[in-house]
KOLMI-871526 format. One record per atom (N, C-alpha, C): residue in one letter; x, y, z. Coordinates in steps of 0.2 Angstrom, whole numbers, plus 5000, padded with zeros to 4 digits. Atoms other than C-alpha are relative to their C-alpha. Example, Ala and Ser with C-alpha at 12.3 -4.5 7.8 and 13.67 -1.06 7.14 Angstrom:
% residues 2
a500449945000a506249785039a500450065000s499649944999s506849955036s499650055003
***
This chain:
% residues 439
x499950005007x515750545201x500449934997x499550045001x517050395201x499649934997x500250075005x515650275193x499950004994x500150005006x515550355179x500550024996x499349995005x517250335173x500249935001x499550045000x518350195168x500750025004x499349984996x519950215181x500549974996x499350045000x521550165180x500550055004x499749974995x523150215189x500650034996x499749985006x524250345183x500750045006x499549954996x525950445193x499950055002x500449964999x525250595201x500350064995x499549945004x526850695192x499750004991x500249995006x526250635175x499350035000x500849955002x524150685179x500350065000x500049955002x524850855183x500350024993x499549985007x526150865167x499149994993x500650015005x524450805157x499450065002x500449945000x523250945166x500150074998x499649945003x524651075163x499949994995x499849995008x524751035144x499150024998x500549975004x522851045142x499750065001x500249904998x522651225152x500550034996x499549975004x524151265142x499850014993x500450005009x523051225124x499650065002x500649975002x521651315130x500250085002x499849945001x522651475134x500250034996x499550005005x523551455118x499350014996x500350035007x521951425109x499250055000x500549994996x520351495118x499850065004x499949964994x520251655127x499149995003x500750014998x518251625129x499849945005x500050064995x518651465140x499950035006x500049984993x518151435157x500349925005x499550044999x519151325168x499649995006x500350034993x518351245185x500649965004x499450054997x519751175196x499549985007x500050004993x519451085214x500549975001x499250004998x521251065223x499749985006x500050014993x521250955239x500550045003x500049964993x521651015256x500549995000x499149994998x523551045255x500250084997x499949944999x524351215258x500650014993x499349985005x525651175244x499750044994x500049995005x524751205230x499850085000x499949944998x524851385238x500650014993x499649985005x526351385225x499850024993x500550005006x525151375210x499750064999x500549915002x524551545212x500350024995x499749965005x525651645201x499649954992x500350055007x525051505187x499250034999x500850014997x523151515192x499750054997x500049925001x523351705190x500150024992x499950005005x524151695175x499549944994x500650025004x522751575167x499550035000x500949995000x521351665172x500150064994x500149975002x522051825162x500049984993x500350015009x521951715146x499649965000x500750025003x520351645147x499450045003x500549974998x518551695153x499950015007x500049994993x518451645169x500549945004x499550054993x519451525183x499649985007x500550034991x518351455199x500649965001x499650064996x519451365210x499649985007x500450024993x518551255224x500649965004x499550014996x519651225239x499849995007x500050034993x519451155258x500350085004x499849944997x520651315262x500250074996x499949985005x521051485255x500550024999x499450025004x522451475244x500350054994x500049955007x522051595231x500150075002x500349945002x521851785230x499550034995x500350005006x520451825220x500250064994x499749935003x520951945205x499249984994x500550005003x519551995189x499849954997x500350065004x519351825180x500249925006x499850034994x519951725197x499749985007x500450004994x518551665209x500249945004x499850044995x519051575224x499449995004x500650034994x517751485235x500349935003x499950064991x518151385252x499549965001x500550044997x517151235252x500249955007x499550044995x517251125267x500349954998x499650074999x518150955272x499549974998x500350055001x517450805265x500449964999x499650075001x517950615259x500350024996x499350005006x518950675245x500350075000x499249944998x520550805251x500249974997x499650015005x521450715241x499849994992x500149995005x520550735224x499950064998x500049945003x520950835210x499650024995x500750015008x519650885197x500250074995x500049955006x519850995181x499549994994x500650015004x518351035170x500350074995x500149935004x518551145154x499749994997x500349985005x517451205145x500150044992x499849955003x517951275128x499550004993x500450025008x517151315109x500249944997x499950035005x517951185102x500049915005x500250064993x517751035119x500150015006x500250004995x517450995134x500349945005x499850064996x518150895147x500149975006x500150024995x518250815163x500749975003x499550034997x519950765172x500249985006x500049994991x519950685191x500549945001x499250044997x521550605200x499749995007x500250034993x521150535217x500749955002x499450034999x522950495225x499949965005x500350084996x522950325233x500650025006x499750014995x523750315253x500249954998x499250075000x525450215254x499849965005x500050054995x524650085264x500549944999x499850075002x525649945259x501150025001x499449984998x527350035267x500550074994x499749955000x528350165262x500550014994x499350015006x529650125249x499549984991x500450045004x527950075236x499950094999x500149965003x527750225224x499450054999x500449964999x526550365225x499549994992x500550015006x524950335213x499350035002x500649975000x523450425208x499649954995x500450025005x521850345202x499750054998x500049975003x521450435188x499149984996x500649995006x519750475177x499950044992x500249935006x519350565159x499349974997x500650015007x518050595148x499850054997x500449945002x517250715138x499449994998x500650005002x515550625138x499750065003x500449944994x514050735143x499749965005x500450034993x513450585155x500750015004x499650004996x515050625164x500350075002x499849924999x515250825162x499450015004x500449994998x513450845166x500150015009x499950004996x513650795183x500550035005x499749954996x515050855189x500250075000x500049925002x514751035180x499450015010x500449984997x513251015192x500450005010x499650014994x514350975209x500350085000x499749915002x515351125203x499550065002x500649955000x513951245203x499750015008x500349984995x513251195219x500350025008x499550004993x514751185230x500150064999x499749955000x515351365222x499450065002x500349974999x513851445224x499549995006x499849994992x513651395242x500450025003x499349975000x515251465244x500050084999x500249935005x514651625233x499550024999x500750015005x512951645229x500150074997x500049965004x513351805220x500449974995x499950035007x514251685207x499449964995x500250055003x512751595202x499650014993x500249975006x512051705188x500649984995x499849995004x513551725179x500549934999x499750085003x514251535179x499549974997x500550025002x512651495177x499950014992x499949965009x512751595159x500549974999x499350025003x514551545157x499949934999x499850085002x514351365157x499349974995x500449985010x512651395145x500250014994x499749955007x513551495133x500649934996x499650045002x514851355133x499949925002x500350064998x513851195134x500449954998x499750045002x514651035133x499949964993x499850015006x515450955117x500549974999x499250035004x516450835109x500650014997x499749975003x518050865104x500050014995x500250015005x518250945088x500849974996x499450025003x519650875074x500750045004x499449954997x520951025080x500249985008x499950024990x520450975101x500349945000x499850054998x520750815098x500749964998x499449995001x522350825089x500650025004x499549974993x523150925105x499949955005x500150034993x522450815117x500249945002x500050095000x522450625111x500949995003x499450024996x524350605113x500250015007x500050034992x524250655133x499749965000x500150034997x523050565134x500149914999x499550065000x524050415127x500649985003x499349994996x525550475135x499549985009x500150014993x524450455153x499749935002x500450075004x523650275145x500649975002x499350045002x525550235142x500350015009x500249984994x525750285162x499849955002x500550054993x524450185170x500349914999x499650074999x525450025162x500349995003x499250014993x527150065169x499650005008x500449984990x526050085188x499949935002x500250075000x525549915185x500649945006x499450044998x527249845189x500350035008x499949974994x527249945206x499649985005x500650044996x525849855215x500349985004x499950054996x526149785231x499649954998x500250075000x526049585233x499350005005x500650004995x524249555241x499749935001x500250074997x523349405247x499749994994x499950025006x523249295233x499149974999x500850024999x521249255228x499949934994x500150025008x520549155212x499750064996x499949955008x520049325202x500750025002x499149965000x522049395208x500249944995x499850035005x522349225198x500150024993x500350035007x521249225185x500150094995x499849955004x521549425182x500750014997x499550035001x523349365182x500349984994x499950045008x523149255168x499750044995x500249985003x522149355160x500650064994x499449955000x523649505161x500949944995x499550055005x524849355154x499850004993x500350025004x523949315141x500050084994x500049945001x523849485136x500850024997x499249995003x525849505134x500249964998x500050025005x525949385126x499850014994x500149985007x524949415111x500350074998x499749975004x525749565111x500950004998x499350065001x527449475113x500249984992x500050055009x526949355095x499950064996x500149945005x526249545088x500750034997x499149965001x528149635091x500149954996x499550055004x529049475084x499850004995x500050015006x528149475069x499950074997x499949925003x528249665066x500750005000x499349995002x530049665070x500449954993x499750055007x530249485057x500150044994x500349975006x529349595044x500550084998x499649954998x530449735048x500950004998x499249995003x532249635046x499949954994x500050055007x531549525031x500050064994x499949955005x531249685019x500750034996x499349975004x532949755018x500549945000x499850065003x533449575015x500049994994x500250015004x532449545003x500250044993x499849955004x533149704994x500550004997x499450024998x534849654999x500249934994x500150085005x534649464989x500050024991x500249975007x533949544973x500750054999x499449965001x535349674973x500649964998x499550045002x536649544973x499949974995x500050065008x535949404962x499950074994x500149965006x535849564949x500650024998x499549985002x537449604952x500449964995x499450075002x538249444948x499649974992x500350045007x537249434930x500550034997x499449985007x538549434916x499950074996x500349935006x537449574906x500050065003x500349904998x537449724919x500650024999x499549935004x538349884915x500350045007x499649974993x539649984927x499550065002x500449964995x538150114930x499649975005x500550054998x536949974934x500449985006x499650024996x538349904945x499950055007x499949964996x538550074954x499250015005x500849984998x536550084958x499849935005x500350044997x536249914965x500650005006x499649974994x538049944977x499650065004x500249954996x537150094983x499349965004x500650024995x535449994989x500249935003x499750044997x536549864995x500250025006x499749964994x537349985007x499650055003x500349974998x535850085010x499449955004x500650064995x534649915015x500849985006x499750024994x536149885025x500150075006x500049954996x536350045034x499350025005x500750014995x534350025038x500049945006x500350064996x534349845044x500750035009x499449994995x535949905056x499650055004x500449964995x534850065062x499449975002x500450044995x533449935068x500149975003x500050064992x534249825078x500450035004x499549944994x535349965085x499350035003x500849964998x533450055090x499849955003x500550065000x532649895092x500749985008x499750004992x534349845108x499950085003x500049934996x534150045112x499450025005x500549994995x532450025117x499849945005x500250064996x532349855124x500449995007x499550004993x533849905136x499750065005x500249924994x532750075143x499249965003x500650054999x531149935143x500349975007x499950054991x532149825156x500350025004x499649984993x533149925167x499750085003x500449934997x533050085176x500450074994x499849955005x533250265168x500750015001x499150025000x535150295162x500250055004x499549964993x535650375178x499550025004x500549994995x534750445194x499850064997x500149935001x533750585191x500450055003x499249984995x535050725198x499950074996x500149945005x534750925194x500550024995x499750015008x535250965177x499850084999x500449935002x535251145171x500449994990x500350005009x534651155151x500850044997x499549935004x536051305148x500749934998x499650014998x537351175152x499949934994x500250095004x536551015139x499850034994x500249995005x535551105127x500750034996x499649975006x536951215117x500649954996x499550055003x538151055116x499749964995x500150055004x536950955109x499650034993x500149985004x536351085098x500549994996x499249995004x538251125090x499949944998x499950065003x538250955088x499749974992x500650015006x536950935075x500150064993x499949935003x537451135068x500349974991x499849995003x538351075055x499649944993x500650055002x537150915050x499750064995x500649965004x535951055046x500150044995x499749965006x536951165037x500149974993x499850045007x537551045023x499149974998x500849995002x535351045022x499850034998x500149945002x535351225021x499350005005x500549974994x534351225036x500550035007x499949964993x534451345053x500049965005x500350034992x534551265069x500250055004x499749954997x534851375083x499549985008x500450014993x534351375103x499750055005x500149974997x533551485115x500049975009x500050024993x533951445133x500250055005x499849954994x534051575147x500649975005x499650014996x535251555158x500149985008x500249994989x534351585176x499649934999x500550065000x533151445169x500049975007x500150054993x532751325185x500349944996x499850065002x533651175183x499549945001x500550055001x532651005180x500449945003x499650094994x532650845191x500149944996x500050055003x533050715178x500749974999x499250015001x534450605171x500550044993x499749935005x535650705161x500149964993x499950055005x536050555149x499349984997x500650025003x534150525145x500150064998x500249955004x533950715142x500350004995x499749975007x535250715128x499849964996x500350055005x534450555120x499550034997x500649995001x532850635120x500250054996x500049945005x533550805112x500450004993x499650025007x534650705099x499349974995x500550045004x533150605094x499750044997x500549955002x531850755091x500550064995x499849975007x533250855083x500149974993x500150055006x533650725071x499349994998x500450005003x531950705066x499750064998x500349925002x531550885063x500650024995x499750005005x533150885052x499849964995x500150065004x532450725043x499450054996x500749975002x530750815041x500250074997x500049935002x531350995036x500350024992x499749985006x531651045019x500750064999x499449944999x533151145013x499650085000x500549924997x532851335019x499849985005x500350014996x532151275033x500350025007x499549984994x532351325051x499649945008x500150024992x532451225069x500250045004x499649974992x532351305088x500049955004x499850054995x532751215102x499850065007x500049934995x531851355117x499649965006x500150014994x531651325135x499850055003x500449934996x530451425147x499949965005x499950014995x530151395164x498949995001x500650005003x528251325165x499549965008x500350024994x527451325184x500549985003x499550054995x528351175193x500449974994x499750045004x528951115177x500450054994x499849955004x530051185165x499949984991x500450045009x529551155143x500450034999x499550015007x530851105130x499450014995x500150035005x530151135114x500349994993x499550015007x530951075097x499350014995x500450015005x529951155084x500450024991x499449995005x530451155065x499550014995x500549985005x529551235049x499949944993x499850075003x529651045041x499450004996x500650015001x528250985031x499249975004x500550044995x527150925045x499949945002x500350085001x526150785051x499150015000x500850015002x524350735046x499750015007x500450004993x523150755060x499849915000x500350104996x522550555060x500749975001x499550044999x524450515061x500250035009x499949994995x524650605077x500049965007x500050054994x523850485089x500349954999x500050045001x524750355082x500950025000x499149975003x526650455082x500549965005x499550044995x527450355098x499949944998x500150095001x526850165093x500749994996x499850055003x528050055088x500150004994x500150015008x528850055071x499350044996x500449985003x527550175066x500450074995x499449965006x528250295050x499450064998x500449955004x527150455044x500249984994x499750005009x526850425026x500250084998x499749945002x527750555017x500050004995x500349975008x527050634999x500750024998x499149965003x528850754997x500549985003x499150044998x530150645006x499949935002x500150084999x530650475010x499850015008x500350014993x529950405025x500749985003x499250014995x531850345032x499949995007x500350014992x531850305051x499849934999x500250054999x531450155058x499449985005x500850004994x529850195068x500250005006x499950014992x530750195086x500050055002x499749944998x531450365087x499450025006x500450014995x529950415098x499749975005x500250064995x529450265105x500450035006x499549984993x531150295115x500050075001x500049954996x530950475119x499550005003x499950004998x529550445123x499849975009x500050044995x529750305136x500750025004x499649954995x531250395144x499650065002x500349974997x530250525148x499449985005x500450024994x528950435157x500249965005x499550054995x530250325165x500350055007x499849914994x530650525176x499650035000x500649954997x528950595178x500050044993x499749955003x529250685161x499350004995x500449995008x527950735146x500050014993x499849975007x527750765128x499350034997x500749955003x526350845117x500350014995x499849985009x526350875097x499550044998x500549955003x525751015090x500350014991x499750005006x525851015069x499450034994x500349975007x525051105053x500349964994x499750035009x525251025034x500650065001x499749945004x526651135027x500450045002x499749944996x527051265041x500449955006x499450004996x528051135054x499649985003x500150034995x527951035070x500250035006x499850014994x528151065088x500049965004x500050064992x528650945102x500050035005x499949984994x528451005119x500049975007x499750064996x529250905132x499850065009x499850004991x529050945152x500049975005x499350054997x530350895163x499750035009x500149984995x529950915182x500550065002x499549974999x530951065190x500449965007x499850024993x532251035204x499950045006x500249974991x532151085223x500650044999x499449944998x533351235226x500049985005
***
């Protein structure tokens, strides 16, 4: 199948965190799905059962193709032992649902180049049908060499649910992993072993300069553009000040946008060194287990009183037993200050923020969701860029575009994810997961 994809190379911690969030949509979303997993030849992912089990009873059906048997079958949960072949180490996820269709294969590279060079999967997607076709049909043939009393009723089930485009709602859930796993295969970039140097290792070389570069001259004239405005607000406000004619109210109003372009330009180059210091070094401390009950309710309190003089709720949900997550503890409170502050930004008075953690496979999901005005669906794929601002009809837009950015690139700096789920009117979700830690 791997010629009918565009690769590239992505962490293998992030492919899972990205095939979790999409079985996690099509549970949430879909009980008429059918999911086709193939799992290479490793006894771990024995610990995926209880998950497996629990997906099959919220969709139609579950196939799992596997070298060994790993599973137990239950009523929507078909297990077939196919043999060994060249790829034990590829992962394949295909779903089918009413509303799209997809294809997702990870193929983890051997550490040949020693041992201390970072674990990477080459990675595929797509939701063509010249690419679902295919490996629906692989699927089919393996599992029903395996089973041939499955071959009726897949046979129907993958008719009834023939492949499809995503629709506006699918691709709303989906595009930002699949940004966040795009944003991924660049960091990886920088983990290549040195190799025998050719003329295309040049000429791709220059190519990849060339390239950061122009995005190099792109930033600098977005940041120019960025600290020239609240200047130019700043200049006019003075030279009005100092006219002989203006009046002491006049006075009071252009003091206010004096002190408010200055309290912007101050929260952009404070964002602007925030993020350019997480860009060039490592994450702010080793990863080291963290338990939630122990971070979350401080930096909630912290904010409690913020939202109050709003006339908004904030409040936490965090269990106690939760499993603790392998991250840095100093990142995760950045991330939980950022996402709370913009869901107080966004929430109108009356409004309410949670902040709830549940434990989710191998990984445990924060989400900060808030009853705020929302975000548009075509702003979604566009919510982590760089100085990017939702336009806003009933509030100001406020913020300097980064808040995101740096959550998050802190999260993919620790194996971490994000995903946005939002409605007009009714509110946003964030949904972050954090790798768990080893007992």
């Amino acid at each position: 199948m791997g010629d009918r994809f565009k690769p590239f190379l992505a962490r293998p911690e992030t492919l899972r965190a990205t095939s979790r969030a999409l079985t996690d949509w099509v549970t949430q979303t879909h009980r008429e799905a059918i999911v086709l997993i193939r799992l290479p030849n490793s006894s771990v992912w024995a610990n995926e059962a209880p998950y497996y089990e629990s997906l099959s009873r919220s969709t139609r059906a579950v196939y799992i193709l596997s070298p060994e048997s790993l599973f137990t079958a239950t009523s929507n949960l078909y297990c077939c032992t196919v043999p060994n072949n060249n790829h034990q180490e590829e992962e394949v996820l295909v779903l089918l649902t009413p509303e799209m269709s997809c294809v997702l294969v990870g193929q983890q590279l051997d550490d040949t180049y020693g041992t201390s060079a970072p674990s990477r999967s080459v990675t595929f997607f797509s939701y063509n049908r010249e690419a679902l076709d295919p490996a629906l049909e692989i699927f089919q043939t393996l599992a029903v060499q395996a089973r041939p009393q499955l071959k009726t009723q897949l046979t129907d089930g993958i008719a009834t649910l023939a492949p499809r485009p995503p629709s506006p709602n699918a691709a709303a859930a989906i595009v930002p992993q699949l940004i966040q796993l795009l944003d991924s295969a660049v960091q990886q970039k920088q983990h290549l072993q040195r190799q025998t140097i050719t003329l295309e290792d040049l000429q791709q070389t220059n190519a990849e300069l060339k390239q950061a570069l122009e995005f190099k001259d792109s930033f600098m004239k977005t940041v120019s553009q960025q600290l020239c405005n609240p200047l130019t607000n700043i200049k006019t406000a003075i030279q009005l000040l100092r006219s002989p004619r203006i009046k002491e109210g006049q006075k009071s109003r252009y003091w206010d946008v004096v002190l408010s372009e200055c309290e912007q330009q101050a929260s952009l180059i404070n964002s602007l060194m925030e993020l350019t210091s997480i860009e060039e070094s490592a994450p702010e401390g080793e990863p080291s287990p963290v338990a939630l009950f122990d971070v979350v309710p401080g930096v909630v309190s912290t904010y409690q009183a913020v939202a109050h003089e709003k006339g908004i709720m904030l409040a936490y949900t965090v269990p106690s037993a939760l499993p603790k997550v392998m991250f840095p503890e100093a990142s995760l409170k950045t991330i939980l200050v950022k996402l709370i502050e913009n869901g107080i930004h966004c929430t109108p008075d009356g409004g309410k923020i949670w902040v709830i953690a549940t434990a989710n496979g191998q990984y445990v999901q924060i989400e900060v969701r808030d009853t705020g005005i929302g975000i548009p669906p075509d702003s979604i794929p566009k919510l982590f860029d760089r100085f990017y601002r939702v336009p806003r009809a009933k509030m100001q837009s406020g913020g300097v575009g980064l808040g995101l950015t740096i959550v998050q690139t802190l999260l993919l700096q620790s194996g971490g994810a994000i995903s946005v789920r939002s409605q007009m009117g009714m509110g946003s979700t964030f949904s972050l997961m954090l790798p768990q830690a080893d007992e």
